[in-house]
N, C-alpha and C positions, 0 to 999 in steps of 0.2 A: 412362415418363419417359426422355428422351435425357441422354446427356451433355451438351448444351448446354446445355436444360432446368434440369440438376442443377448449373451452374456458376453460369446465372443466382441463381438460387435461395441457392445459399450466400451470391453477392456481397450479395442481400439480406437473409441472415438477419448479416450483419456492417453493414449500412448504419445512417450514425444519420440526416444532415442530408438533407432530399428540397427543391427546390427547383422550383417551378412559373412558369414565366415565356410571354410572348407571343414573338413574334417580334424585337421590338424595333426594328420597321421603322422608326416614328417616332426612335428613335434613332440609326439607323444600325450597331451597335455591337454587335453578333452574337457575330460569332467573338472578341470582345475581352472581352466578357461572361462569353462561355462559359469562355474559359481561364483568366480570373482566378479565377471563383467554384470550375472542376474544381481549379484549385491549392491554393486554399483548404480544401480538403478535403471536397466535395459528394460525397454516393452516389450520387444521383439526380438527372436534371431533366426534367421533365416540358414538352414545350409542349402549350399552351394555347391554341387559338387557334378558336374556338368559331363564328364566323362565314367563316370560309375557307374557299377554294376546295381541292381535291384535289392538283393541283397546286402550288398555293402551300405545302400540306401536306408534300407530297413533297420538293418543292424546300429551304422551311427544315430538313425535317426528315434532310436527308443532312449538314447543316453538324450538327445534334447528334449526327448518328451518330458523323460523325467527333471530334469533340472528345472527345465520354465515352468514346471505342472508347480512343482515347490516352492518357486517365487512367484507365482501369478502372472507368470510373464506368457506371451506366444509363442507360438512355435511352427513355422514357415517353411516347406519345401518349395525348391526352386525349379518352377517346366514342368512338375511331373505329378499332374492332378491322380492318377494312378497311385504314388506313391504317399502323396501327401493323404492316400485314403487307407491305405493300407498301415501306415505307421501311425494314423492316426494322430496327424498332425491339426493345428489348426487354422490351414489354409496352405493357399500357393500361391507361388509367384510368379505373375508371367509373362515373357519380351513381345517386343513388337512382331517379332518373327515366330514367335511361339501359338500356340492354336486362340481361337476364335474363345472371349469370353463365355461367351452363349453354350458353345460345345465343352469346355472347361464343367459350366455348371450341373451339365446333363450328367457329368461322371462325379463331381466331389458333391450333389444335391445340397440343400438351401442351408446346413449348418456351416459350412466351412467358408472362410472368408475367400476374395479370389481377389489379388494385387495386380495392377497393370502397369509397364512401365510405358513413361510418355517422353516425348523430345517434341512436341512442339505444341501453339495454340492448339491444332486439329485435333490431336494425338488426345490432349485434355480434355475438350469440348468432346470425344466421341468415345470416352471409355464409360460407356454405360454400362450395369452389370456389375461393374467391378467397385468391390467394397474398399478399395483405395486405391489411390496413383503411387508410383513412384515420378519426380518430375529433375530433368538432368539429362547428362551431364551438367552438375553447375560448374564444373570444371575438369579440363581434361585428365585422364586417368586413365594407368595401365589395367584395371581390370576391364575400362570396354576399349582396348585399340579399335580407332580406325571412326569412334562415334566422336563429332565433334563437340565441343563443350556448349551449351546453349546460354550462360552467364544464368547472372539474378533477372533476367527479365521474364525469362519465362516459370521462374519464381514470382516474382510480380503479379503475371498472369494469372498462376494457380491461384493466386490467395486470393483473386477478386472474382475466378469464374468455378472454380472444381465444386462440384458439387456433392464432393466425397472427401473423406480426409487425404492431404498428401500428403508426401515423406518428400524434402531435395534430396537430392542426392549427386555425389562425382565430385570428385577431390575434396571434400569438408574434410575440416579438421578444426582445432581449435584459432587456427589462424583466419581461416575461410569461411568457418561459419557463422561469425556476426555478420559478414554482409547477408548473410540468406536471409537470417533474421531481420534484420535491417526490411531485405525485400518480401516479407510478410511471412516467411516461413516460421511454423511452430515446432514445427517435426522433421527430425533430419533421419539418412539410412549412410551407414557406412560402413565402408571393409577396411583399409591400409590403416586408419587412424586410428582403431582400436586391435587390427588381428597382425597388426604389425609393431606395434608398442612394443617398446622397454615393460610396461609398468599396464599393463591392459584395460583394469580396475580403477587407475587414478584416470587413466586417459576417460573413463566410460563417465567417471562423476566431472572430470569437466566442462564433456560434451554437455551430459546432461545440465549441467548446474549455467548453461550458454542458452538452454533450452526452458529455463524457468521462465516464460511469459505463460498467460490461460490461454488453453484450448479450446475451441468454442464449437 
């Protein structure tokens, strides 16, 4: 492990709020996005941008470097350990259908963190490798059609078996995320409730200010 490695790593065993957005092309509102929600108090953000060119990857992806470099915050490519090395991100994120942890690490090497997402006990218990889970749907959500919602139980699960930090995630909101908490979640990841907001920024400090128990 580097000393890089080992800084990333700490900033995420302190993170509560992870936040997953597009580019926001259709909005125009990037860097205006990025700074309200980084002030607000976000750990993470992740893009997302699942149909994009390499390029275009690169390109938004140096406007997140620089925002979260600013606030201390991370900065997350979604699938595309390639890219996430190239923009010089600080890690990736990857689906159950996405490639093998193991082979992930052989291309981002031991500084970069590498996220896995889980839907069930197994899913949990077998993402070795991976320097955090994502665990969800905790509620059904148009960002994964067709994945069914797994509730707080297997929130439950996480907090008594993961032997990595987790994030729930799927449908949270300010309405939905004291039951996660409730079911032992300290860390949540979300897209519609903050990249869909009226107000981005107040949305991010409520999340967060729902997300004030220790980390451990």
């Amino acid at each position: 492990m580097t000393a890089l490695g080992d800084r990333r790593r700490d900033r995420l065993a302190r993170a509560r709020l992870y936040v997953v957005t597009d580019a926001r092309d259709d909005r125009g509102d990037l860097d205006a996005f990025l700074e309200a929600i980084l002030s607000a108090g976000v750990d993470i953000v992740q893009l997302r941008e699942k149909e994009a060119e390499a390029g275009d990857l690169l390109r938004w992806g140096a406007r997140f470097r620089d925002a979260n470099g600013r606030h201390g915050a991370l900065f997350v490519v979604n699938d595309r350990p390639d890219i996430a090395v190239a923009a010089r991100a600080d890690g990736v994120h990857l689906g159950q259908e996405d490639m093998a942890v193991d082979d992930a690490r052989a291309i981002v090497g031991p500084e970069l963190l590498i996220g896995r997402s889980t839907h069930s006990p197994q899913q949990v218990d077998g993402a070795a490798g991976a320097d955090y889970i994502g665990v969800g749907p905790v509620h059904a959500t148009p960002t994964k059609l067709g994945r069914p919602a797994v509730g707080v139980d297997l929130v439950r699960y996480a907090a008594a078996h993961a032997r990595v930090p987790f994030f729930a995630i799927g449908g949270l909101d300010a309405t939905t995320l004291p039951d996660a908490v409730r079911a032992g979640a300290t860390r949540a990841a979300v897209v519609r409730a903050i990249s869909e907001a009226a107000d981005p920024e107040a949305a991010a400090r409520a999340l967060r200010a729902a997300l004030a128990v220790p980390v451990g």
